[in-house]
Backbone as CSV, one residue per row, in Angstrom:
resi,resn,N_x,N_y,N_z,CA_x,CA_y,CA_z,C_x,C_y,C_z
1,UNK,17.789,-1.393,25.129,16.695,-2.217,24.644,17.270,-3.562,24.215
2,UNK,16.537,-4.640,24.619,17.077,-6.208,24.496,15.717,-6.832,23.462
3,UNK,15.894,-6.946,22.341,14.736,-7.506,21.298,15.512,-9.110,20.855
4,UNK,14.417,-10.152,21.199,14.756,-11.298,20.635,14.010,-11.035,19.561
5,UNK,14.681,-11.464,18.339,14.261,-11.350,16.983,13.478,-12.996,16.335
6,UNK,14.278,-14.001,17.018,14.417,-15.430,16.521,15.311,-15.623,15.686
7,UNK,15.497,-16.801,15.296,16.246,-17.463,14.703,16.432,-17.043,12.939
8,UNK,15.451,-17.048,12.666,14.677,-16.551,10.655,15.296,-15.379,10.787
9,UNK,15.063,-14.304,11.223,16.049,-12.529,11.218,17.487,-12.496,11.926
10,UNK,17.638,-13.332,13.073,18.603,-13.787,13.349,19.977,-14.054,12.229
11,UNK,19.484,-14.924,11.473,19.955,-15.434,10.431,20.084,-14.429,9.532
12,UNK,19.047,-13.480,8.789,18.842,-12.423,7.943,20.021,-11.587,8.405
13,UNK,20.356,-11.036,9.753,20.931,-10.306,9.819,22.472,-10.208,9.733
14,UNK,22.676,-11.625,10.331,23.873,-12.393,10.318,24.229,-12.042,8.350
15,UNK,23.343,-12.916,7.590,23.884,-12.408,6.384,24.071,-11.313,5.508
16,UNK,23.234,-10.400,6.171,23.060,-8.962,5.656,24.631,-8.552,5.402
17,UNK,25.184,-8.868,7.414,26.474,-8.185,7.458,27.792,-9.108,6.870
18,UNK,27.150,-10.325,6.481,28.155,-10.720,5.633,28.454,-10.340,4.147
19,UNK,27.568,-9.126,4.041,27.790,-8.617,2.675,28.555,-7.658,2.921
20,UNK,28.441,-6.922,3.724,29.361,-6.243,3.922,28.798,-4.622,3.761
21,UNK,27.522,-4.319,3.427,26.798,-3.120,3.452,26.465,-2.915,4.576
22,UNK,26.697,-3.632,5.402,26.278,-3.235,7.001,27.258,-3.639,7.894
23,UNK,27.504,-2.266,8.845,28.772,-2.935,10.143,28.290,-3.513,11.241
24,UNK,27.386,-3.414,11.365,26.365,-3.831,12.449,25.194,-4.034,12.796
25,UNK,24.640,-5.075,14.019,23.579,-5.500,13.769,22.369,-4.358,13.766
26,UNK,22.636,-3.213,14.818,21.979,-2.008,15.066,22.207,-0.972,13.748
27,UNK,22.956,-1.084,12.985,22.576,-0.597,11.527,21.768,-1.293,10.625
28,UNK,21.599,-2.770,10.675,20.736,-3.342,10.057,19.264,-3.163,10.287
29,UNK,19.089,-3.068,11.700,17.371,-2.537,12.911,17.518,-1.610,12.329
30,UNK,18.215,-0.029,12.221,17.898,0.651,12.114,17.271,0.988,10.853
31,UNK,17.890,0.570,10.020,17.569,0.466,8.531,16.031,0.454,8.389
32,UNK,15.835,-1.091,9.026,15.009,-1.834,9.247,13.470,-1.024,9.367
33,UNK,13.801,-0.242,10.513,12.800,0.586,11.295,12.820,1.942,10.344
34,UNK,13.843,2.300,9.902,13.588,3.235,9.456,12.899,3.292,7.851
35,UNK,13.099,1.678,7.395,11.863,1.087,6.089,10.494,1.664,6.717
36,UNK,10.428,0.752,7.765,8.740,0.974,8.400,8.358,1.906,8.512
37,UNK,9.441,2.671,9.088,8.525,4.087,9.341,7.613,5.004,8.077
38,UNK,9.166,4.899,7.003,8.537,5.190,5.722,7.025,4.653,4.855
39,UNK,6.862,3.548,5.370,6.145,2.666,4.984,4.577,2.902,5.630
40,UNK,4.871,2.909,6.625,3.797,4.098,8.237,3.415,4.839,7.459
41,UNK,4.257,6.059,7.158,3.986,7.461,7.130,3.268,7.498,5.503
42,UNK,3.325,6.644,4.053,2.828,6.767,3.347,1.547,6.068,3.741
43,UNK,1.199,5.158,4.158,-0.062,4.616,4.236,-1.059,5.362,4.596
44,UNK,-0.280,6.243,5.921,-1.206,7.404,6.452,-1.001,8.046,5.724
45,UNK,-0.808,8.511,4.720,-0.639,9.792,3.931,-1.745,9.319,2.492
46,UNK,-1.494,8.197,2.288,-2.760,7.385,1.663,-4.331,6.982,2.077
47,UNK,-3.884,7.062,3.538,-5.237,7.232,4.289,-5.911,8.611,4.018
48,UNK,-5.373,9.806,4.083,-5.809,10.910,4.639,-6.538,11.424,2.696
49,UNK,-5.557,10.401,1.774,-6.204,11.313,0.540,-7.682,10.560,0.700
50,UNK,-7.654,8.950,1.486,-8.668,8.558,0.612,-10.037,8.687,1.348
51,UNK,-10.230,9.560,2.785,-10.895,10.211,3.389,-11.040,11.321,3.013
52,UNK,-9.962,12.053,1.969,-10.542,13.165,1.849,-11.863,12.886,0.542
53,UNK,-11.142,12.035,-0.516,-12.025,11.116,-1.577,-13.051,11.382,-1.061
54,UNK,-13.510,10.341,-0.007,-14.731,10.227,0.322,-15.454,11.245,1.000
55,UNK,-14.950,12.538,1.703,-15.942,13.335,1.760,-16.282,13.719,0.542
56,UNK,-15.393,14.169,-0.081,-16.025,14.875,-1.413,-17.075,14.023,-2.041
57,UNK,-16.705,12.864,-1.934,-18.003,11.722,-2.905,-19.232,11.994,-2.297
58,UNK,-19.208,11.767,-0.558,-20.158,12.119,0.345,-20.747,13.644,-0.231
59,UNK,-20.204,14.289,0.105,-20.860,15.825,0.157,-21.526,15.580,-2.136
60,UNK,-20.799,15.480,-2.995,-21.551,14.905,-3.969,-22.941,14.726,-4.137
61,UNK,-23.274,13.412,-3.343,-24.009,12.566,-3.304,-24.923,13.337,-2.423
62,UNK,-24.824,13.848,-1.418,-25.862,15.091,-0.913,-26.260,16.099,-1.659
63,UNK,-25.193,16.377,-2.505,-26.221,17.550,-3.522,-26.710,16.540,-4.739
64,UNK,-26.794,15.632,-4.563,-27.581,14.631,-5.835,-26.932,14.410,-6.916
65,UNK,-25.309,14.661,-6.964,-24.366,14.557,-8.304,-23.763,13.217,-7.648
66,UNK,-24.559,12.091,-8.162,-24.000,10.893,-8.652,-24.113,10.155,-9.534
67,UNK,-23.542,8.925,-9.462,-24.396,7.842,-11.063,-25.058,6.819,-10.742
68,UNK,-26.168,6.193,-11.478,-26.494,5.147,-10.899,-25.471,4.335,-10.968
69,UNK,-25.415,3.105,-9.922,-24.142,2.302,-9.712,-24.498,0.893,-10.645
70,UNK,-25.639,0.170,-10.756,-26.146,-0.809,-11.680,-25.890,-0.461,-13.069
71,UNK,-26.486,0.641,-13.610,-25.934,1.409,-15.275,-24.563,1.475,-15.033
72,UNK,-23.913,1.905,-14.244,-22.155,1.921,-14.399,-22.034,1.058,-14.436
73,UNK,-21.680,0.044,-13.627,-20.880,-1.336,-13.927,-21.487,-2.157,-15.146
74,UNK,-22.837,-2.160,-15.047,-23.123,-2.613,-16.600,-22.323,-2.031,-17.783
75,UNK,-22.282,-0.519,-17.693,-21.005,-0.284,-19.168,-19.796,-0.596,-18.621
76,UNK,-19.637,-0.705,-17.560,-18.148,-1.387,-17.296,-17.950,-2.666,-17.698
77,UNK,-18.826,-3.690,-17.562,-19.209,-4.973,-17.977,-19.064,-5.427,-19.560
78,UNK,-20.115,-4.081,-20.074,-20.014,-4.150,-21.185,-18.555,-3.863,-22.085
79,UNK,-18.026,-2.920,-21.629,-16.431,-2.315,-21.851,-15.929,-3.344,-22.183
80,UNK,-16.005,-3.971,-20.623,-15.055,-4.917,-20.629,-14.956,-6.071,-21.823
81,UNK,-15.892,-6.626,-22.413,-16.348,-7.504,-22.889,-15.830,-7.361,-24.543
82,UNK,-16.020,-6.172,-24.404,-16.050,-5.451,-26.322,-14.757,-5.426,-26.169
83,UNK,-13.896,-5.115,-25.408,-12.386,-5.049,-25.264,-11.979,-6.397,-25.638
84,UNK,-12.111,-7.545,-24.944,-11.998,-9.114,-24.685,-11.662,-9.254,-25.991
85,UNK,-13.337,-9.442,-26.521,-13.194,-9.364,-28.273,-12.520,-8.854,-29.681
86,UNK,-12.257,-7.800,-29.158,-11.701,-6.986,-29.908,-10.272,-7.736,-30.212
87,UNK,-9.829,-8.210,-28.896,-8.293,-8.716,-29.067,-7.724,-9.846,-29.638
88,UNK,-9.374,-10.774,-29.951,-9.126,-11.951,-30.731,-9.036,-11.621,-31.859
């Protein structure tokens, strides 16, 4: 595999291995890729809770266990406000 990176990572990598934590440029990619992947695999793993969230909210809201959303944020509003004050 032949990847032009440019000049900006080019450079990054060049100094990486002038630190001396890396022997090479393909240990630096790998690193690299192997950030992302990690990075991949939680997002989807953050995806999947926050679909599961929402069925449950969904299925909720079909049996009629919700809140009104105008009265909530109004005491959220309000919360907020009495908090503000409080701190002066």
């Amino acid at each position: 595999m032949n990847v032009n990176l440019g000049a900006t990572l080019d450079n990054f990598i060049a100094d990486l291995l002038k630190t001396g934590l890396y022997q090479s440029q393909s240990e630096v990619v790998r690193e690299g890729l192997r950030l992302l992947k990690e990075r991949e695999e939680l997002k989807n793993l953050r995806l999947a809770e926050l679909r599961k969230e929402i069925a449950i909210g969904s299925e909720q809201a079909d049996r009629g266990e919700f809140v009104d959303g105008e009265k909530t944020f109004a005491e959220i509003r309000r919360r907020s406000v009495a908090r503000k004050h409080a701190k002066r």
